[in-house]
C-alpha positions as CSV (number, residue, x, y, z in Angstrom):
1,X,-39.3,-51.2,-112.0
2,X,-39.9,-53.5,-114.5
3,X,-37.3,-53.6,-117.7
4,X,-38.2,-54.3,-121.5
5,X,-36.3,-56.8,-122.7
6,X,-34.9,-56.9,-126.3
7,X,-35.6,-59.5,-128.7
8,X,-33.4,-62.3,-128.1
9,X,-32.1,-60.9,-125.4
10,X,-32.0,-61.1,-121.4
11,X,-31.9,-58.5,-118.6
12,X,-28.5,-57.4,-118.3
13,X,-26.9,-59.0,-121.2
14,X,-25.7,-57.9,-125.0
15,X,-29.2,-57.3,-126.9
16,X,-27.6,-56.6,-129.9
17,X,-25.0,-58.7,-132.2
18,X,-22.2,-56.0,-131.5
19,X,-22.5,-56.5,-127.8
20,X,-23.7,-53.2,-127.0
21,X,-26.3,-52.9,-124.1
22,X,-29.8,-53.5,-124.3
23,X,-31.7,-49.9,-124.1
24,X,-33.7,-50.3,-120.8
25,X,-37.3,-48.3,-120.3
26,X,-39.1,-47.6,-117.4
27,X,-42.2,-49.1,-116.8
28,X,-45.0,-46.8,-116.7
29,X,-46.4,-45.6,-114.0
30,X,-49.6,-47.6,-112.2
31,X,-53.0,-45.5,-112.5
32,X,-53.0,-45.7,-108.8
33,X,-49.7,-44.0,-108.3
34,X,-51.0,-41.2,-111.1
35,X,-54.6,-41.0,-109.2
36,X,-52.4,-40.7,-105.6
37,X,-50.7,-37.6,-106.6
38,X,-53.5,-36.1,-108.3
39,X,-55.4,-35.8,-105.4
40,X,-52.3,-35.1,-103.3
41,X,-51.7,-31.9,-105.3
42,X,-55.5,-31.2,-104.6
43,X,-54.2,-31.4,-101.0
44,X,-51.5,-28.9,-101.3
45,X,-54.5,-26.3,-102.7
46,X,-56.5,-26.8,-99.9
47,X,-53.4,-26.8,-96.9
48,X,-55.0,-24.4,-94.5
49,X,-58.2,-26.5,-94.7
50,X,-57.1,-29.7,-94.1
51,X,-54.7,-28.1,-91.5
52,X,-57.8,-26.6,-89.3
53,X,-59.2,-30.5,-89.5
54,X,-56.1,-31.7,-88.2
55,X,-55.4,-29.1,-85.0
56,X,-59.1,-29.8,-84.3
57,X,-58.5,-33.2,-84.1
58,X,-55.8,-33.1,-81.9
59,X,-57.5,-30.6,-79.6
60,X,-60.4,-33.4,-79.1
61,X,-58.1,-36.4,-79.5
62,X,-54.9,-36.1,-78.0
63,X,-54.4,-34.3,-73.8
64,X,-51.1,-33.9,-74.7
65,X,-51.7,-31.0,-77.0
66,X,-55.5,-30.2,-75.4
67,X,-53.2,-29.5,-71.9
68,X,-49.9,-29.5,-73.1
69,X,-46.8,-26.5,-73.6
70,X,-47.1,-25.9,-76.8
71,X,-49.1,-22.7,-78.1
72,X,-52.1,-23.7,-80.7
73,X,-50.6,-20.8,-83.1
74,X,-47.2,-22.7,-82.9
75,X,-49.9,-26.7,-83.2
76,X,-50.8,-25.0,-86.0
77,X,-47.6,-24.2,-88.2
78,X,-46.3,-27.1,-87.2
79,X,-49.5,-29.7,-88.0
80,X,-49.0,-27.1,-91.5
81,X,-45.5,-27.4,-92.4
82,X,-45.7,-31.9,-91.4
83,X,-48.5,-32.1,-93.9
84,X,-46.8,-30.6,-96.6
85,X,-43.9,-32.4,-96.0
86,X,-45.5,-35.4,-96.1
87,X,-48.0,-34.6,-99.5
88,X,-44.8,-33.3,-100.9
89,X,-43.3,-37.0,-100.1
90,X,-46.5,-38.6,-102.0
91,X,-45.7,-36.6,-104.9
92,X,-41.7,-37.0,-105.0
93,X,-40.3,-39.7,-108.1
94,X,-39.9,-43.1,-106.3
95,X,-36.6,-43.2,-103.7
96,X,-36.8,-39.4,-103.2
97,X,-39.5,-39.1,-100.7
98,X,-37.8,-38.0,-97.9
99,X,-38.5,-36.2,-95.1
100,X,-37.8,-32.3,-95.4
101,X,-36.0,-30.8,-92.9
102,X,-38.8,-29.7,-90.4
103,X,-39.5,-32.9,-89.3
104,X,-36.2,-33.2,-88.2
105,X,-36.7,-29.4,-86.4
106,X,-40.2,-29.8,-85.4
107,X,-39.4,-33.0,-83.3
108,X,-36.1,-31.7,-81.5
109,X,-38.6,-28.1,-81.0
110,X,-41.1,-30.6,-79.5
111,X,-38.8,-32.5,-76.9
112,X,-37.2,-28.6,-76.0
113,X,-40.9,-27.6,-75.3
114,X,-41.5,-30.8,-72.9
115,X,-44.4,-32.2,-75.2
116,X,-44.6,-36.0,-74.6
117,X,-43.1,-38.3,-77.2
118,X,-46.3,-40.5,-77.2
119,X,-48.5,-37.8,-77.6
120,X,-46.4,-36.0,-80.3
121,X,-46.2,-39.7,-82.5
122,X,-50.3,-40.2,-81.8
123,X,-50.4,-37.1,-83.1
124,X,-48.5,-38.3,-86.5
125,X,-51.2,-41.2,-86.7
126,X,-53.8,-38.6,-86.6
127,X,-52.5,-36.6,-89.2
128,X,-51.8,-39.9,-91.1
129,X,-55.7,-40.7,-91.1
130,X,-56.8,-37.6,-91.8
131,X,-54.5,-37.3,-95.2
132,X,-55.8,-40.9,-96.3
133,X,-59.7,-39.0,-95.6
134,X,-58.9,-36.5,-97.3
135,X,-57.2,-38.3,-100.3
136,X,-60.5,-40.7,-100.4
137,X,-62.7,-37.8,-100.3
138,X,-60.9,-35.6,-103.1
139,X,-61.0,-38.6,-105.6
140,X,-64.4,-39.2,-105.0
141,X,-65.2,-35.7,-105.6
142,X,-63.0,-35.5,-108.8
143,X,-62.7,-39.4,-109.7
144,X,-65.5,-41.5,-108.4
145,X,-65.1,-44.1,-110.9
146,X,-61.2,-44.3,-110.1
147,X,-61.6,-44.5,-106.2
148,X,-60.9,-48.4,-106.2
149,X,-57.5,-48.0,-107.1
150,X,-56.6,-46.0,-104.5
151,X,-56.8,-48.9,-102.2
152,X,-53.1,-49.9,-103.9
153,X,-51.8,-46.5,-102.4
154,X,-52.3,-47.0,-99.0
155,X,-49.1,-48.6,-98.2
156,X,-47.4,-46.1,-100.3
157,X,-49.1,-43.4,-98.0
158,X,-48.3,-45.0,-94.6
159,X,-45.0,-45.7,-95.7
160,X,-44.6,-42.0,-95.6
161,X,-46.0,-41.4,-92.5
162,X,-44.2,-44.0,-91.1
163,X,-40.7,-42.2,-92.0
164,X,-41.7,-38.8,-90.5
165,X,-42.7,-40.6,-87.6
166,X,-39.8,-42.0,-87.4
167,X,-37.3,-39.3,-88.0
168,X,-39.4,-36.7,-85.6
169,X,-38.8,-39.4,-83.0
170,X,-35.3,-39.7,-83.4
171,X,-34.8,-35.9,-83.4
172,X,-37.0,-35.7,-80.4
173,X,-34.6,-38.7,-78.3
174,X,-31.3,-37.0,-79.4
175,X,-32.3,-33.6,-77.7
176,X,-33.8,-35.1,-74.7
177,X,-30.5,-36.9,-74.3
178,X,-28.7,-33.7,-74.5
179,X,-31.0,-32.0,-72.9
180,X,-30.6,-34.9,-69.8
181,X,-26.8,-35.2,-70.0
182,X,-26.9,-31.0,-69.8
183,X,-29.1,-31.4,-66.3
184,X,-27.2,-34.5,-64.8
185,X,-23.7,-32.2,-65.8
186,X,-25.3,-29.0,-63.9
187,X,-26.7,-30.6,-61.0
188,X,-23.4,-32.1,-60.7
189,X,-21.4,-28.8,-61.4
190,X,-23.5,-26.7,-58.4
191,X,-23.5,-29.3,-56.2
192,X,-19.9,-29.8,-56.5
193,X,-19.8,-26.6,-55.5
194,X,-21.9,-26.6,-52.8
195,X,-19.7,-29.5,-51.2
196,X,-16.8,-27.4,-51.7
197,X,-17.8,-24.5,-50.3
198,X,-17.6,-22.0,-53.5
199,X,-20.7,-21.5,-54.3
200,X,-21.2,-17.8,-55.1
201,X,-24.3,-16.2,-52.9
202,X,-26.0,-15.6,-56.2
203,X,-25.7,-19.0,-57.5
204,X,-27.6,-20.3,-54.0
205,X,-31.0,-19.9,-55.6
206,X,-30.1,-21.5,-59.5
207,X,-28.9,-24.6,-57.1
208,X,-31.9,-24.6,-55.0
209,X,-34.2,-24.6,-58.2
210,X,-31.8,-27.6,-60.0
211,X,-31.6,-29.6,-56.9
212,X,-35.3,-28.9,-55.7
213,X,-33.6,-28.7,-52.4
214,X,-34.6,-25.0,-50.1
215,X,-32.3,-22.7,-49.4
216,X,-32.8,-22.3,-45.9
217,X,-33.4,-26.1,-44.8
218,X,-31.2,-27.9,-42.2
219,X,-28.8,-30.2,-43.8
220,X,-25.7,-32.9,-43.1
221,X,-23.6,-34.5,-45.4
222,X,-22.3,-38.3,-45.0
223,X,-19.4,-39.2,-46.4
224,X,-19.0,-42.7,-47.5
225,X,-15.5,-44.5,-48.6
226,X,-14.9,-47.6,-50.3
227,X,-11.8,-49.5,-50.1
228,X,-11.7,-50.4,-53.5
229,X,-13.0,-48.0,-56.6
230,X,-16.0,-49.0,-58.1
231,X,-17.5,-50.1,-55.5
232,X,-19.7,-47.7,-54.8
233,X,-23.6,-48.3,-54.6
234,X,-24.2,-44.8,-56.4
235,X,-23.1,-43.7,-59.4
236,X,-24.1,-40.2,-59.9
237,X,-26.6,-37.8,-58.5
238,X,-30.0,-39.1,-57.5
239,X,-32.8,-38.6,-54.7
240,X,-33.3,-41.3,-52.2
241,X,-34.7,-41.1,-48.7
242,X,-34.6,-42.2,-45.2
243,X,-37.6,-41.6,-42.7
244,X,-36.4,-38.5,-41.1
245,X,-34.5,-36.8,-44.3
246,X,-34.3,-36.6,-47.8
247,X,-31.3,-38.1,-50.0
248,X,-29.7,-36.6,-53.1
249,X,-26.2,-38.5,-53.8
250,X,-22.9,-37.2,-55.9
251,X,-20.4,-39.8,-56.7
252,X,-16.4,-39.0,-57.1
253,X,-13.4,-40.9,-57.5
254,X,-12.6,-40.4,-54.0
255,X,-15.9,-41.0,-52.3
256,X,-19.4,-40.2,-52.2
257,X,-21.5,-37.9,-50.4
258,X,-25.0,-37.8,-49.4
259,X,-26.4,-34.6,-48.8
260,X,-29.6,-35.0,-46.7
261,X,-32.2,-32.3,-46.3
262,X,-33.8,-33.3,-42.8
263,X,-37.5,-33.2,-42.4
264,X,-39.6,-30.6,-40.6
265,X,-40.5,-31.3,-37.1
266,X,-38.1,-34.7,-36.9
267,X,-35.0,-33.8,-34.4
268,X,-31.8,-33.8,-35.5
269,X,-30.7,-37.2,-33.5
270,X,-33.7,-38.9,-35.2
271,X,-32.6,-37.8,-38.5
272,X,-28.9,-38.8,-38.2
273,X,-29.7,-42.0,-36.5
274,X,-32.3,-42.8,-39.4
275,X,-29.2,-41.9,-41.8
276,X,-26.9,-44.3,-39.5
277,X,-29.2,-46.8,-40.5
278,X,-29.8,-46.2,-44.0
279,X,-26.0,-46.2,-45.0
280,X,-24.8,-49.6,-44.2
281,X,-21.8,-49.1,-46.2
282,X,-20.6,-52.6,-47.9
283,X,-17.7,-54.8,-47.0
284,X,-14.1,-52.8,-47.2
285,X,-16.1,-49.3,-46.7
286,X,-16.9,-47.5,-44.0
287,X,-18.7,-43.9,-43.2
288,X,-18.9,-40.4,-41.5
289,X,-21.7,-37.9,-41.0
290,X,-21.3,-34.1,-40.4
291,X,-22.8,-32.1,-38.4
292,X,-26.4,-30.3,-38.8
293,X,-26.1,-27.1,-40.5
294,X,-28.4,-24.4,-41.8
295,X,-28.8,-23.5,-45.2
296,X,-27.6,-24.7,-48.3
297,X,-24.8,-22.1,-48.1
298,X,-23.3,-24.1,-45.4
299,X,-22.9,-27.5,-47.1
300,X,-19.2,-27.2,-47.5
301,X,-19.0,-26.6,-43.5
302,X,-21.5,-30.1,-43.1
303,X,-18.7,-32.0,-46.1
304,X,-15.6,-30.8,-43.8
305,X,-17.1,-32.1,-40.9
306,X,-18.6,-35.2,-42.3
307,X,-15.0,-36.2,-43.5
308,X,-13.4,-35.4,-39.8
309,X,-16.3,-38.0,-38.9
310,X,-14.6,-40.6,-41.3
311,X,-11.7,-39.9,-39.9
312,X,-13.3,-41.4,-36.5
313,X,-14.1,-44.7,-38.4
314,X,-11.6,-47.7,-36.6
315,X,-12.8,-50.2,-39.0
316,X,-14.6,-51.0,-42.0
317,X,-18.1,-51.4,-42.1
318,X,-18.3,-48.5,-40.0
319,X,-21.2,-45.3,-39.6
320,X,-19.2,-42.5,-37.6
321,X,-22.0,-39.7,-36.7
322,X,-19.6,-36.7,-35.4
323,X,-22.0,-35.4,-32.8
324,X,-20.9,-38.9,-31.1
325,X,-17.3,-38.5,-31.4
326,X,-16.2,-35.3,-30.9
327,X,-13.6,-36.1,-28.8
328,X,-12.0,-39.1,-31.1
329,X,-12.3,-36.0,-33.6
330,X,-10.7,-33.7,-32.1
331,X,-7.9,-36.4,-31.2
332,X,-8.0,-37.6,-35.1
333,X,-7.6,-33.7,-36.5
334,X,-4.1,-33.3,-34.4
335,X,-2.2,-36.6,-35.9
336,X,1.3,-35.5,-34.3
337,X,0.1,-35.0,-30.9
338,X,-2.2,-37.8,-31.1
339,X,0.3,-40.3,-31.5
340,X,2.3,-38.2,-28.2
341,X,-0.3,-38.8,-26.2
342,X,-1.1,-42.2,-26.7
343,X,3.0,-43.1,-26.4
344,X,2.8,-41.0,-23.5
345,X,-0.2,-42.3,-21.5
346,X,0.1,-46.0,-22.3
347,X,3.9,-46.3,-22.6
348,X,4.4,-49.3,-20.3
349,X,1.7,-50.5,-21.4
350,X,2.4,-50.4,-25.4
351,X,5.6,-52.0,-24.4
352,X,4.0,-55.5,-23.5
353,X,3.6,-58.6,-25.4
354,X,0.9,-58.0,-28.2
355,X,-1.4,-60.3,-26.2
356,X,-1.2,-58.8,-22.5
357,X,-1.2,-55.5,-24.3
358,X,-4.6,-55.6,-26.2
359,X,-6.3,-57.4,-23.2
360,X,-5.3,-54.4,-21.3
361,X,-6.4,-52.1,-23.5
362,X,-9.4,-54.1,-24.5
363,X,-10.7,-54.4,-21.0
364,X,-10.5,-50.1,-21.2
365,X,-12.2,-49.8,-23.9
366,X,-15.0,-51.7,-23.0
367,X,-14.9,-50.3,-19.5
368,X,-15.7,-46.9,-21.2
369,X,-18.4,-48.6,-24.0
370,X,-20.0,-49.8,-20.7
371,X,-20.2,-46.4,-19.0
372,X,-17.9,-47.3,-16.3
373,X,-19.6,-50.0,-15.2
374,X,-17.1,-53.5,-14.7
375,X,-20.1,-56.1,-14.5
376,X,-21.6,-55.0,-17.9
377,X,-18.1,-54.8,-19.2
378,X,-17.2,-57.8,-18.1
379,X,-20.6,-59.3,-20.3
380,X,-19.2,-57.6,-23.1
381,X,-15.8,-59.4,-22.3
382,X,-17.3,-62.8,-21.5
383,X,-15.7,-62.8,-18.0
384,X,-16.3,-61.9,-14.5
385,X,-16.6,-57.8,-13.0
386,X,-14.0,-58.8,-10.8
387,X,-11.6,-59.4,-13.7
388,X,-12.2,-56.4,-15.2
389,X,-11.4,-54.7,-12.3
390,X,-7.9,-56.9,-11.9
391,X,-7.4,-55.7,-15.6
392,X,-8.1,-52.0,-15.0
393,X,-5.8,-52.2,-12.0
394,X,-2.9,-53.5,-13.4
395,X,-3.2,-50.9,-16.5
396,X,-3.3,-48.3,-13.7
397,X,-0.1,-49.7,-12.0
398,X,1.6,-49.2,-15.3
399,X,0.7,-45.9,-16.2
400,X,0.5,-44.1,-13.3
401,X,-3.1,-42.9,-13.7
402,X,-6.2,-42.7,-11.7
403,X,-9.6,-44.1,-13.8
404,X,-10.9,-42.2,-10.4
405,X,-9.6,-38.7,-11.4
406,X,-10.9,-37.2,-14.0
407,X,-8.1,-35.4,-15.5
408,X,-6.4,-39.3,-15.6
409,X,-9.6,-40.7,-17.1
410,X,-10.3,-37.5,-19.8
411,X,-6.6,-38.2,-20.4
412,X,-6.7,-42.1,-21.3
413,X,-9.8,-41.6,-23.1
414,X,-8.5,-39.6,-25.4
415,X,-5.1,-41.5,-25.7
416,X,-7.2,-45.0,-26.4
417,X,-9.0,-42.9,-29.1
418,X,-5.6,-41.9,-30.6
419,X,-4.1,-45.3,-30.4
420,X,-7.1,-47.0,-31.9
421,X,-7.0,-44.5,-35.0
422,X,-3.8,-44.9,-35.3
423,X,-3.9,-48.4,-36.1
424,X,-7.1,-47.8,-38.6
């Protein structure tokens, strides 16, 4: 805006001798601003016209609308209502040009509908060619001498199109995050529920739609538990895989899960051993894995018995698969006579220096790891068979019991799974 100046006098000071302000006037208008909005009130006239060129354009132009969700009645009133918005901008005093409403509408209605963002801004380029055509063509029809100065309007026009563009992509991000944060908080919600076991029967097929996960596969659940919060390698729901199943994770304060959907036709050790091996849990962590169940209804029955498998764990860094330790499970699942047994059994022995005491108990363990056998125990040990034997002796002596009879030997098993538990 350009300001006229009184004689004498400067912008923005006293034009007069009694200090009163200098009278300012608005410059006139350039004859390409008048010519623009002529032939952008021609527009208006002619809407539904310059509509049809548009939809067709987009039809032969853009896949996103020639394959896309969104109805060519509803293309229409849409590619309608954006080009009056924006020949209403054209015509608007400087600083009012605004987008209307329905841009704001039309991009949030897009993102709802699933129409790509890229295909629904091409689409505002389009449209922004088409108006500059059409404005060309109408002053040539009306103005021919006058059609030079339009070339000064073209970043006036763009301008505009560049606002609506940019406002229809800001609606269309802020419903798509809501729309996002609404999914992550309901797959969250059913599969919570699921884990739990309180999932109602009728809400087993919503969850099998959210989750893309069947209703009737075979599942487990591993249970993973880090030693210090945070450390956790997933933080919130999402699909990963092994080579026998299929991974969807659910992070909580107290630990996360892994449901796993195993694979048709791969066997259920396959599976769990291919999940042993995907979960390496990090330093101060360790892990447990349910048992197989069936059905999506049972997933609370595969969490239970994933966390009695964590139960199992003696150390960190540890992948406890249930089906191997049921008896260590049953052991860890009845604390108080746990720790009876194990006082019981291995009295004398518990009753030893700390050193004579875990070599005894040591030299059992691996006895056991090693299927009975004292020379491959004894590799394990770094010492001769005939020591282990010595060793296994000796811890008979003091306890009273027979590695031979199997009452004794179900009996001390059990008891060195309670005492090592106990000490995890």
């Amino acid at each position: 805006m350009h300001v006229a100046l009184p004689p004498g006098g400067t912008a923005g000071s006293p034009g007069t001798a009694n200090g009163s302000d200098a009278p300012r006037a608005a410059a006139p208008e350039e004859p390409y601003v008048r010519l623009l909005r002529r032939a952008a009130r021609v527009l208006l006239e002619r809407l539904p016209q310059l509509t049809d060129r548009l939809v067709a354009a987009l039809y032969e132009r853009e896949p996103g609308y020639r394959e896309g969700p969104v109805s060519q009645d509803e293309v229409w009133q849409g590619c309608h209502e954006s080009l009056r918005s924006g020949l209403l901008a054209l015509l608007a005093p400087p600083g009012e040009s605004e987008p209307s409403p329905h841009t704001w509408r039309l991009g949030r209605r897009r993102a709802e509908q699933g129409l790509p963002l890229d295909a629904l801004l091409h689409a505002y380029r389009i449209g922004g060619v088409i108006t500059w055509q059409a404005l060309i063509e109408v002053t040539v029809e009306h103005e021919p001498q006058a059609v030079h100065e339009l070339v000064h309007a073209a970043t006036t026009v763009w301008t505009v199109v560049d606002r609506h563009s940019t406002v229809v992509s800001d609606a269309y991000r802020s419903l798509a995050h809501e729309l996002t944060s609404h999914h992550h908080e309901r797959t969250r919600a059913l599969l919570d529920a699921l884990l739990d076991g309180h999932a109602e029967p009728a809400d087993l097929s919503a969850a099998s739609g959210v989750l893309d996960l069947p209703e009737d596969g075979r599942y487990a659940v591993a249970m993973l538990r880090h030693g210090r919060p945070g450390t956790g390698q997933h933080d919130g729901p999402r699909p990963s895989g092994t080579e026998g199943a299929h991974l969807l994770w659910r992070a909580r304060a107290d630990a996360e899960f892994a449901v796993a959907l195993l694979h048709k036709g791969v066997s259920e050790d396959e599976a769990l051993g291919g999940l042993t091996k995907a979960l390496r849990p990090p330093g101060g962590s360790r892990a447990g894995i349910g048992l197989v169940v069936d059905g999506l209804a049972e997933l609370g029955r595969a969490r239970r018995t994933a966390e009695i498998a964590l139960r199992t764990c003696a150390g960190d860094g540890e992948v406890a698969r249930l089906d191997q330790r049921l008896p260590a499970a049953m052991v860890a699942c009845q604390a108080d006579l746990s720790g009876v047994l194990a006082a019981r059994a291995f009295g004398p022995v518990l009753a030893l220096d700390p050193g004579d005491r875990d070599l005894l108990l040591g030299t059992l363990a691996a006895w056991f790891d090693a299927g009975g056998s004292a020379a491959r125990a004894g590799a394990r040990l770094f010492c001769h068979r005939n020591t282990v034997l010595n060793r296994l002796r000796r811890l008979e002596q003091l306890t009273g019991r027979d590695l031979g009879l199997p009452r004794d030997l179900v009996e001390l098993g059990l008891a060195l799974d309670a005492y090592r538990l106990a000490g995890a």
